[in-house]
TORKOL-98195 format. One record per residue (C-alpha): x, z, y; residue in three letters. Coordinates in steps of 0.02 Angstrom, whole numbers, plus 50000, padded with zeros to 5 digits. Layout:
XZYALA ...
This chain:
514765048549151UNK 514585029449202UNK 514215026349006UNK 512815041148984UNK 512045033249157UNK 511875018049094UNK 511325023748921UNK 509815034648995UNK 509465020149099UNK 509215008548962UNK 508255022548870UNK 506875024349018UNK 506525006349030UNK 506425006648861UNK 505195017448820UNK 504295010448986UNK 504274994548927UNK 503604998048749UNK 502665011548760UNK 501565007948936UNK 500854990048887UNK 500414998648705UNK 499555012148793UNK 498405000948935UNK 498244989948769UNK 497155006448693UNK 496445008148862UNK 497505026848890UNK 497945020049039UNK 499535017549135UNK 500165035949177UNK 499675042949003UNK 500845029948942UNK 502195031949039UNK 501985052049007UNK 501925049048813UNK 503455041148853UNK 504325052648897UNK 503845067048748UNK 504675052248647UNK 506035053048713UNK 506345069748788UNK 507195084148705UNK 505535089048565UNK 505585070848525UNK 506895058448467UNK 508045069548597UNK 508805052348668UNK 508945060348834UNK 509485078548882UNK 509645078349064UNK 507815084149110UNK 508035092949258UNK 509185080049335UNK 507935064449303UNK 506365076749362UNK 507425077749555UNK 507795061449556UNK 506225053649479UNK 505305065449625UNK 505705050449737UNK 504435040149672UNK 503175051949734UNK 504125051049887UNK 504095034049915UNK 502425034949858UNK 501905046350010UNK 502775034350118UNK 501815020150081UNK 500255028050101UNK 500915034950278UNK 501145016850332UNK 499245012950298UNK 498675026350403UNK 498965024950581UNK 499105040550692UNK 497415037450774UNK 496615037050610UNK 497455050950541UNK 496805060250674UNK 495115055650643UNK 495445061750451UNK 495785080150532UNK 494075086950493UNK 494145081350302UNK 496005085450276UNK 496015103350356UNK 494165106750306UNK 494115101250140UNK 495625103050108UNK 495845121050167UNK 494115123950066UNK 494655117349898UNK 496355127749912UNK 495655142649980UNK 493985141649866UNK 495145138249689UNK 496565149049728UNK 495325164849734UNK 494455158849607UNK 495725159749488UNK 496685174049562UNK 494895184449541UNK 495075177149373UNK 496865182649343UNK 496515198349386UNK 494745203349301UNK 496095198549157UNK 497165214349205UNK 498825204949277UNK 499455212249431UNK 498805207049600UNK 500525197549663UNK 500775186849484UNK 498765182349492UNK 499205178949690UNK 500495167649664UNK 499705158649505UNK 497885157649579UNK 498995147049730UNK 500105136349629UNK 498785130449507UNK 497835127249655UNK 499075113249705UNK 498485093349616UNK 499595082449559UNK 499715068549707UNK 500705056649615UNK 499445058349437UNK 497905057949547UNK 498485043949658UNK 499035032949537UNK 497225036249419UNK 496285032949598UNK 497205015349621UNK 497055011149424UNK 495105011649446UNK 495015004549596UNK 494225021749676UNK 495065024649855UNK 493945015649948UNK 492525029449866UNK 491935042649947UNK 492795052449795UNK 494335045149821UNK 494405047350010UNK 493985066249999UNK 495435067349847UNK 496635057949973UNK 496375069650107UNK 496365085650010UNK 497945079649917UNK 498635078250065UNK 498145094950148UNK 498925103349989UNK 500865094750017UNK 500485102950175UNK 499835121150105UNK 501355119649992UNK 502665124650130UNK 501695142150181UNK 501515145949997UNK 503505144949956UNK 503385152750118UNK 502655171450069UNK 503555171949896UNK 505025180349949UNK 503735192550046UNK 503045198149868UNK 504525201049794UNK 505645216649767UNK 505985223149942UNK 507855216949931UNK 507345200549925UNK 505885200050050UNK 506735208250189UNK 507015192450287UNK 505575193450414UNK 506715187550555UNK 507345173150460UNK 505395168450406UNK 505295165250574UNK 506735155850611UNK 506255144850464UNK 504675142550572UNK 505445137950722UNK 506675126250639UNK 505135117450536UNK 504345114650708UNK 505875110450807UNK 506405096450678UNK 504555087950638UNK 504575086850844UNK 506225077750828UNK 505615066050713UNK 504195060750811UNK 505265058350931UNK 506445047950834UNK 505105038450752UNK 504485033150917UNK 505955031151028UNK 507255026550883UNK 506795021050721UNK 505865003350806UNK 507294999250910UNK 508504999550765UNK 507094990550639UNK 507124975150772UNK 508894975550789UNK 509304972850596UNK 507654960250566UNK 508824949650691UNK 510074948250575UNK 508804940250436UNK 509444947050304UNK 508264954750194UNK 509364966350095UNK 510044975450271UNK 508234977150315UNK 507854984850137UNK 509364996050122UNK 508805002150315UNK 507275006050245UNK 507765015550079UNK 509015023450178UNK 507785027850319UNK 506555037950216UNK 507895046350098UNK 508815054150251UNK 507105062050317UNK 506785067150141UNK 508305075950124UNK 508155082550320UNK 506485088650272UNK 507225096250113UNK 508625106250205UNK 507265115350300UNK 506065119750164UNK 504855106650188UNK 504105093350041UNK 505225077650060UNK 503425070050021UNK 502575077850173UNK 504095070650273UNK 504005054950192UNK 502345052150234UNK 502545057550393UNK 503745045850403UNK 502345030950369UNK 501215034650493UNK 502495033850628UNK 502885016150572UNK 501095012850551UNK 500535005350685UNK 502364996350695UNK 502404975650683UNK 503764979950524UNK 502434989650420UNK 502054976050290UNK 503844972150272UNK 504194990350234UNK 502724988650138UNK 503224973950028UNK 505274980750006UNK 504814995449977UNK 503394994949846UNK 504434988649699UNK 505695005649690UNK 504075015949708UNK 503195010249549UNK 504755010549464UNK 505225027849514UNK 503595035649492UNK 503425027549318UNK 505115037349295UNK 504345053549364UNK 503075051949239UNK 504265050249113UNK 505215066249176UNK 503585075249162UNK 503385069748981UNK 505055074548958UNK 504785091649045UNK 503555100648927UNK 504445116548831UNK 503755113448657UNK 504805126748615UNK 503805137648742UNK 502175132848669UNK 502715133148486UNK 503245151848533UNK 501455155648596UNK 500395141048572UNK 498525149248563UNK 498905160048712UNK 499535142848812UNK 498095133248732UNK 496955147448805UNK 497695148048996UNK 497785126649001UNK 495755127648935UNK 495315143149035UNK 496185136849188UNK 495715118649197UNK 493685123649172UNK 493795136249323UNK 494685123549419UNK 493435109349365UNK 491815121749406UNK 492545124249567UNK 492825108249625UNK 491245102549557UNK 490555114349679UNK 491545110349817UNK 490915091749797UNK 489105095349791UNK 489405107049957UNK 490455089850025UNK 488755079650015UNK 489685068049887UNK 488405055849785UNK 487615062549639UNK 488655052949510UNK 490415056749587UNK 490535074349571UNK 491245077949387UNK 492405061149431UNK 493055070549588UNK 493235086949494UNK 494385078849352UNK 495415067049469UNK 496065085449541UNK 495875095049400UNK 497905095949345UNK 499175105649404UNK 500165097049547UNK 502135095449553UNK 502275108349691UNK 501715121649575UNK 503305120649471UNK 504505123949625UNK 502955138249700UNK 503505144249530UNK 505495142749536UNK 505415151049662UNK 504255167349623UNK 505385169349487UNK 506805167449586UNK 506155181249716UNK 505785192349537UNK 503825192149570UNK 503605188849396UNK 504815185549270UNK 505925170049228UNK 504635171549034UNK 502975170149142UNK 503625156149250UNK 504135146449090UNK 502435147849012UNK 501485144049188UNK 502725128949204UNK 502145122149034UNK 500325125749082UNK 500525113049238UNK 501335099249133UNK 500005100548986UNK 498695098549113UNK 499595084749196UNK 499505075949013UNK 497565080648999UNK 496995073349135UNK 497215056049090UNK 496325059248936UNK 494785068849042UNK 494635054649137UNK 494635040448984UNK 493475050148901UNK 492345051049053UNK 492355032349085UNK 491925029748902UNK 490525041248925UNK 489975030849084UNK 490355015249007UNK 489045021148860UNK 487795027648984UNK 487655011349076UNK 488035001748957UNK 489474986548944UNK 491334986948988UNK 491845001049104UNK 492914993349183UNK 491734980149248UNK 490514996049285UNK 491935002849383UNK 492374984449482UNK 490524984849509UNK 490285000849591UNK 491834999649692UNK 491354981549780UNK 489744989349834UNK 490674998849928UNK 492294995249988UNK 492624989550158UNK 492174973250221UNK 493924967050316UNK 493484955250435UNK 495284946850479UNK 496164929850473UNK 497984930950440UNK 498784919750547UNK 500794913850475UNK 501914909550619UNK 501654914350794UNK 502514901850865UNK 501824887751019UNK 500554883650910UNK 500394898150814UNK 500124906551003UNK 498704896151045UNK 497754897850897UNK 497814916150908UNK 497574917651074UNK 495834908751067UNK 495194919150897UNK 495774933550983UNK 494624929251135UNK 493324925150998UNK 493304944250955UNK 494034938950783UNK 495244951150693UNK 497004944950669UNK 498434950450576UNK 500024941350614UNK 501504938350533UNK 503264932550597UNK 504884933450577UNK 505544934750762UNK 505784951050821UNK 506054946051022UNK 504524937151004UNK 503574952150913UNK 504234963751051UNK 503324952251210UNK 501774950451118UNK 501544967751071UNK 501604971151270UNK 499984961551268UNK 498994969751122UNK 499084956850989UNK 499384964950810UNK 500964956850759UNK 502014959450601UNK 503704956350566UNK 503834946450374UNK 504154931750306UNK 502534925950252UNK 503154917650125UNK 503244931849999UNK 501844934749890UNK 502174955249919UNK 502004953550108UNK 500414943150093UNK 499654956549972UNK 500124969950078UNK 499484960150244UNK 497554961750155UNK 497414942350090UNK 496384947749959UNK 495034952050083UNK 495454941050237UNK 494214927950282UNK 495334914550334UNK 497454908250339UNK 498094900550464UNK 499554892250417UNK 500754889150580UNK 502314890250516UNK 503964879850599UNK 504984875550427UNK 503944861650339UNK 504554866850182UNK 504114887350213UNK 502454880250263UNK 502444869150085UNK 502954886150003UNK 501564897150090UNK 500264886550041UNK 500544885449863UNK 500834904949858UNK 499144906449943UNK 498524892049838UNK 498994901749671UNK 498704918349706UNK 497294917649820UNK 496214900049763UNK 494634904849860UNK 495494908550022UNK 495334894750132UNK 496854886450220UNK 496694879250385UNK 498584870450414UNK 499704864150563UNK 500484846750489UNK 502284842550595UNK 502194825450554UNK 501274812650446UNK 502154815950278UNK 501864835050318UNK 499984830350326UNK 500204819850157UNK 500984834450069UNK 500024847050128UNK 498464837850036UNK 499504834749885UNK 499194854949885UNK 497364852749904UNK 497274856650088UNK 495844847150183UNK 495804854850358UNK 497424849750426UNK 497724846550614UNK 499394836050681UNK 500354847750808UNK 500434837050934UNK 498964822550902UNK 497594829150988UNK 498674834951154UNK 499334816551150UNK 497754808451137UNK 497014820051272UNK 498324814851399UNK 498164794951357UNK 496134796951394UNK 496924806251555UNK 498124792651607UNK 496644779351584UNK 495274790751686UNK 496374798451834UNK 497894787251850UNK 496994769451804UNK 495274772551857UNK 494314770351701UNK 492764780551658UNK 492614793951560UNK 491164789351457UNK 492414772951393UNK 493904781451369UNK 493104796051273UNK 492424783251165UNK 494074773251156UNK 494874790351115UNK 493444794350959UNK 493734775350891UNK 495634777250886UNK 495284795750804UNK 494074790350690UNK 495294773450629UNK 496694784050610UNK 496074796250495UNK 495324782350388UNK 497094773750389UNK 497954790250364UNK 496714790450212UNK 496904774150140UNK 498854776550138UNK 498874793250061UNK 498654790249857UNK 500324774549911UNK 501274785750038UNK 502684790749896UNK 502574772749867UNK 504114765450018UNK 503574749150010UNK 501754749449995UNK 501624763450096UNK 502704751350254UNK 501614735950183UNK 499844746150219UNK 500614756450379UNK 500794736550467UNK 499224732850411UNK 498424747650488UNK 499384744950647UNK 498544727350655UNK 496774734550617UNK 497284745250781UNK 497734731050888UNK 496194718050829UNK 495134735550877UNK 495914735851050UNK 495764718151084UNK 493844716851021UNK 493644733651151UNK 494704726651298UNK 493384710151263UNK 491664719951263UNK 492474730651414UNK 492494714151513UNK 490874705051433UNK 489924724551487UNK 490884720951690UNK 490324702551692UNK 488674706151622UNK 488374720151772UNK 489054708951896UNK 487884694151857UNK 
C-alpha cells in the first residue's frame, strides 16, 4: 500500500512536471496540460495508475482549497453587496440553460425526468477549469470575469437543491423520504448557523492562540486542518465541501490572519488542483466513447453550442461590453464537477440508468478538455484580429481596467511602526499592516486599524498582502536582520516599489543603502534632536530662531558625515579614522557658532 502510494505519487508529479511546462511552451495553457496529463497516464493511456476514483476524491480538495482562498478575499460586507449578481445572474444562467437544454432533451424524445436531470447537471461550470483559465489571463478583475465568479458561485450553491430532488424523481421506493428531505433541510440550516457562529466566536480566538506559539507549521497544520474538518462537516450533511470551504474564507476575511492563511495555504491548492486536473484526464471512459463515439461526439457538440448560445445571450441581457460576450460564454461553457455526483446520484435513485450516466459522465469530462482548446483558439483569433502577441493584447486590456489599490503596506507595527500608521491613517491613506504579534493585533483591531498577522518577510505573504499594486512600504520592522531580509525580498521581487526604512542604528542605515535604499530615517535621531533644541529654548533660555538653526546645521553635517563615511564604513580603521574627524568638524562648528552667538549679543548691545 505504502509502495503503490508512493509510486502514484511519483507518477503525478511526473507527468506534471513534463508534460505542463511542454504544454504552456505550445501556448495550450496550464490546465490543458495538466489534463493531457492525466489521459497519459490514466487507464486508456500508458495505464501507470488505476486508482481513478480514489485520486478524483482526494484531488477534489484542490478545488476546495481553491474555494477557500477565494472566500478569504471576499469579506462578508462585500459579499453581500455581490447578492444581486450572484442570485440574479446566477439564478438566470442556471434557470435560462437548464431549460434550454431540457426543452432540447426532450424535442429529442427522452423522457421528461432524464432531460430534467441532464438539462440541470450540464447546467453546472466547472469552478476549478474556469477559475484557473480566468487567473491564467489575467481576467477577474473584468467585467467577464466578475459575472463568471459570481455565477460560479451561485451554481456550488444550486448544486445542493439539485442532489436534493433526485431521489424525488426516482422509483417511488426510493423517493419516499419527504420527511427526511426536510430534516436534511433543517440540519443544512442548523449546521451553516453553527459555523457562523464558530467562525466568529471560535475559530479567531484559537488562530491568536497558536500564532503565539510562532511556529509556522502549527499555524499551517491549524489551517489545513481547519478547512478539511468543515469540508468533511459540510460533506456529512449533503452540502459541497467547496461551498463550505468558501464559506469558510469569508468568515476569516476580514480577520488580521487572512494573508497568512493566504500565503500557507496557497502552495497545497495549486498542487492539488493540478492533481484534480490530472484525475479528470484520467477520468474519461475511452472505452465508453469507443463503444459509441459519434453519438458522444454528437451530445458534447450539440450540448456545448446550446450552452454557448445561451450564455451568449445571457451576457448581452447582463449589459457586458461588446467584445466580452463569446469570452464569457466559453469560460462557462464545460460541464462543472458537480454534474458527475448530480449524476451518481440519479443513477443511484434509478432515474436513468447506470449506461446513461456513464455516457453523460464522459460528456462532462470531454467538455472539460474542450474548453481549454475553445478558449486558445479564441485568443489566437483575437490575437490575429488586433494584431501582435495575445498575451500582451490580453495584459493590455486587463490594466485598463483593473482596480487602482491605493495602499501602503506598512511591516512592523511596533512604537514606530504605530506612529507612522497612525499619522497616514489620519492622512486618509489606505494601510495594510502586517505583524507578527497577536496581543498587539488584538488592541489595535479595537481601534479600526487593518492589521494582519505574517511575517513580512515571506515573499507569499507580501504577494498576497497586494505589493504588486501598493503605492508605498514602510519598512518598521524590530530585527535588523528581518528588516535586511524584507528589503531585499521587496528589492527583488518588487524593484519599482519604493522603500521608505526605519534604520536602528548607524550601521543599520549603512546597510540598508548597501540595498539601494535612500529614504531612511534613524529611530530615535529626530526625537533626540527635538528634545536638545527643547532643553536649549525652555530650560536655558535660548531662542528658538538659534536653536532651530543650530538643530538644521548639526542635521545637515551629520548627514554629510554619515555620507562621507559610508563607501569606508566596512573599512574598521578608516571608518574610526574619518568618524574622529567628523566629530572634530562638529566641535570647530560649535565653537565658530558659540563665537558668532556672542559677536551677534555684543554687536546688539553696543
Amino acid at each position: 500500500m505504502e509502495h503503490n502510494l508512493l509510486f502514484n505519487a511519483m507518477v503525478y508529479l511526473a507527468a506534471a512536471v513534463l508534460v505542463v511546462p511542454l504544454a504552456k511552451r505550445l501556448a495550450l495553457g496550464a490546465v490543458l496540460g495538466y489534463l493531457l496529463a492525466g489521459i497519459l497516464i490514466g487507464p486508456y493511456g500508458f495505464r501507470l495508475i488505476s486508482e481513478v476514483e480514489d485520486a478524483l476524491h482526494f484531488a477534489e480538495f484542490g478545488v476546495v482549497l481553491l474555494l477557500f482562498l477565494i472566500g478569504l478575499e471576499l469579506e462578508p460586507s462585500k459579499l453581500w453587496s455581490l447578492r444581486r449578481p450572484i442570485f440574479g445572474w446566477g439564478g438566470a444562467q442556471v434557470l435560462g440553460v437548464a431549460a434550454g437544454l431540457c426543452g432540447a432533451a426532450i424535442l429529442a424524445g427522452i423522457d421528461w425526468k432524464v432531460a430534467l436531470i441532464a438539462g440541470l447537471g450540464l447546467s453546472l461550470s466547472s469552478t476549478a477549469i474556469a477559475l484557473a483559465s480566468l487567473e491564467e489571463r489575467n481576467l477577474m478583475p473584468t467585467p467577464a470575469g466578475q459575472a463568471g465568479f459570481s455565477i460560479l458561485l451561485f451554481q456550488d450553491i444550486a448544486a445542493i437543491p439539485m442532489i436534493a430532488i433526485v431521489p424525488l424523481l426516482g422509483i417511488p421506493e426510493e423517493a419516499g423520504g419527504g420527511g427526511n428531505a426536510w430534516q436534511a433541510v433543517l440540519k443544512v440550516v442548523v449546521v451553516l448557523a453553527g459555523l457562523i457562529v464558530a467562525g466568529r466566536f471560535l475559530v479567531r480566538p484559537l488562530l491568536r492562540v497558536i500564532a503565539k506559539t510562532d511556529t509556522r507549521e502549527i499555524f499551517t497544520a491549524f489551517a489545513l486542518l481547519m478547512v478539511i474538518a468543515i469540508s468533511l462537516l459540510m460533506q456529512w450533511i449533503g452540502v459541497s465541501m467547496a461551498l463550505g470551504a468558501f464559506m469558510a474564507g469569508v468568515l476569516l476575511a476580514d480577520s488580521e490572519y487572512r494573508h497568512a492563511l493566504e500565503s500557507d495555504v496557497e502552495p497545497f491548492k495549486g498542487l492539488l488542483l493540478g492533481l484534480f486536473f490530472i484525475a479528470v484526464g484520467m477520468s474519461v471512459d475511452f472505452a465508453v466513447f469507443l463503444a459509441q463515439p459519434l453519438l458522444i461526439l454528437g451530445l458534447v457538440a450539440g450540448f456545448q453550442v446550446i450552452k454557448i448560445a445561451l450564455l451568449y445571450a445571457l451576457s448581452r441581457a447582463l449589459g457586458m461590453a461588446r467584445g466580452q460576450h463569446l469570452q464569457f460564454a466559453l469560460l462557462l461553457s464545460q460541464g462543472g464537477e458537480f454534474a458527475f455526483v448530480v449524476f451518481g446520484a440519479a443513477a443511484t435513485a434509478r432515474v436513468f440508468s447506470s449506461d446513461v450516466a456513464s455516457i453523460l459522465v464522459v460528456v462532462v469530462a470531454l467538455s472539460m478538455v474542450v474548453t481549454p482548446l475553445t478558449l486558445m483558439l479564441y485568443d489566437r483569433i483575437q490575437a490575429w484580429r488586433q494584431g501582435g502577441d495575445g498575451a500582451k493584447a490580453r495584459k493590455k486590456k486587463a490594466d485598463a481596467i483593473e482596480p487602482n489599490e491605493d495602499h501602503v503596506i506598512i511591516a512592523g507595527f511596533g512604537r514606530f511602526g504605530q506612529i507612522v500608521g497612525r499619522f497616514l491613517h489620519a492622512n486618509d491613506v489606505r494601510l495594510t499592516v502586517l505583524d507578527h504579534d497577536p496581543d498587539q493585533i488584538e488592541v489595535l483591531r479595537h481601534f479600526g486599524f487593518k492589521v494582519f498577522y505574517g511575517d513580512a518577510t515571506r515573499a507569499d505573504l507580501l504577494r498576497a498582502a497586494g505589493a504588486a499594486k501598493a503605492r508605498a512600504v514602510v519598512v518598521a520592522i524590530d530585527d535588523i536582520d528581518d528588516s535586511l531580509a524584507l528589503v531585499d525580498t521587496v528589492r527583488r521581487d518588487y524593484p519599482d516599489l519604493p522603500i521608505f526604512a526605519r534604520a536602528r542604528n548607524v550601521t543599520h542605515y549603512y546597510q540598508l543603502m548597501d540595498l539601494g535604499v535612500t529614504m531612511i530615517e534613524r529611530e530615535t535621531y529626530e526625537s533626540a534632536l527635538k528634545l536638545g533644541r527643547t532643553v536649549l529654548t525652555e530650560g536655558l533660555g535660548q531662542s528658538a530662531y538659534r536653536t532651530r538653526n543650530a538643530a538644521n546645521r548639526f542635521r545637515r553635517h551629520n548627514k554629510q558625515s554619515l555620507e562621507a563615511v559610508y563607501p569606508y564604513y566596512k573599512d574598521r580603521e578608516t571608518f574610526v579614522s574619518l568618524s574622529k574627524q567628523a566629530r572634530e568638524e562638529l566641535e570647530e562648528m560649535i565653537a565658530r557658532d558659540r563665537r558668532a552667538a556672542e559677536e551677534e549679543k555684543t554687536h546688539y548691545w553696543d
